[in-house]
C-alpha positions in Angstrom: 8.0 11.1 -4.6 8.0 8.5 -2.2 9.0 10.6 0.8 5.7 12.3 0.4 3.9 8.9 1.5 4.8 8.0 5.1 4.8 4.7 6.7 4.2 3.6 10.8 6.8 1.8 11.9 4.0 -0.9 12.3 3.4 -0.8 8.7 7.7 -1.3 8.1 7.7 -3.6 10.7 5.1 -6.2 9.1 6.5 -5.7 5.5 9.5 -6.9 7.1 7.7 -9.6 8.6 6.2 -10.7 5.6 9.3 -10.2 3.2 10.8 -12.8 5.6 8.4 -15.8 4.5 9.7 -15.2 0.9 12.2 -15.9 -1.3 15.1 -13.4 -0.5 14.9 -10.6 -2.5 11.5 -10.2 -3.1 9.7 -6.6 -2.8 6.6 -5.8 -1.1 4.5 -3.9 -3.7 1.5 -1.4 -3.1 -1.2 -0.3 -5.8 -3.8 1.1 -6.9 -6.5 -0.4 -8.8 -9.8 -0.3 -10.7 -12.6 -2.0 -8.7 -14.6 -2.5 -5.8 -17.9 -0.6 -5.2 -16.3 2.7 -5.2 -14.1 2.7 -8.2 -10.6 2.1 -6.7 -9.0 -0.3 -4.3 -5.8 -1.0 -2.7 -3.2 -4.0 -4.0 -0.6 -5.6 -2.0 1.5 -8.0 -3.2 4.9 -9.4 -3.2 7.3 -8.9 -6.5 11.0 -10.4 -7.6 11.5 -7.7 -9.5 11.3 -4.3 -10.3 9.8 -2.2 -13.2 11.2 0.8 -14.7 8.6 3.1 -13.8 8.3 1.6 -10.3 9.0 3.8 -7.1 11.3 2.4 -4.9 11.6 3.1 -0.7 14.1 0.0 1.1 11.9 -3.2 -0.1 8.5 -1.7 -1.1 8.1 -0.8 -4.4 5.4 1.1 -5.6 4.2 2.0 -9.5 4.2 5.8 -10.6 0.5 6.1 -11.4 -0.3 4.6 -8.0 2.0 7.0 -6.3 0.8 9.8 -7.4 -2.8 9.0 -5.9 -0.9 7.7 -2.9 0.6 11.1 -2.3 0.1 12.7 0.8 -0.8 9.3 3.1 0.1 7.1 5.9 0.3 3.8 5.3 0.3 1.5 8.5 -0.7 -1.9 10.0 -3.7 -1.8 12.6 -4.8 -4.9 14.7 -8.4 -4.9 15.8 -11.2 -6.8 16.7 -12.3 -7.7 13.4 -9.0 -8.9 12.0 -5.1 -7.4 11.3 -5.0 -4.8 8.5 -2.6 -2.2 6.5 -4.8 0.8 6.8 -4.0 3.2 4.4 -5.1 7.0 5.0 -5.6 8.9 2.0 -5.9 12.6 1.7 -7.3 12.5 -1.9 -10.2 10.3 -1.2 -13.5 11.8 -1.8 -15.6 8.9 0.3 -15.2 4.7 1.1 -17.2 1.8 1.2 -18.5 0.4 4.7 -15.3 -2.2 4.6 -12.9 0.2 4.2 -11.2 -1.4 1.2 -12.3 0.4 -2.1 -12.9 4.2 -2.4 -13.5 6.7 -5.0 -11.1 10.0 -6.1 
């Protein structure tokens, strides 16, 4: 399942990055969740463990549900003007909110 979401070797490379300011073995974990002004928004976080239904691809671990609505995308890291990002782009979005951080199905 996870081979069906790709990620920039700017995306790895920061993950890496960031895994290296934790405590060794920690994951870098990507979700989905209810919010923002669209309905949906992207998680990142950093995990010492994980779950059984979790999704795992070298140190990024990512939960069935939000895999499933993560197939199909790139994940990567963007640096612009207005600040460093992951930029995630989603196939199965419908529309997004002027930030770019929430978005409806």
């Amino acid at each position: 399942m996870i081979k069906e979401i790709k990620f920039t070797d700017n995306a790895l490379k920061q993950i890496n990055h960031l895994l290296s300011t934790k405590d060794k073995g920690s994951f870098f974990r990507i979700a989905i969740k209810g919010g923002g002004c669209s309905g949906f928004q992207y998680d990142f976080s950093f995990d010492k463990e994980a779950q059984n239904e979790d999704i795992k691809y070298e140190n990024i671990l990512i939960d069935k549900a939000s895999a499933d609505l993560l197939k199909g995308s790139e994940i990567d890291y963007v640096q612009e003007l207005m600040g460093n990002s992951f930029k995630i782009n989603n196939p199965q979005t419908k529309s997004s909110c002027g930030c770019g951080v929430s978005f409806s199905l």
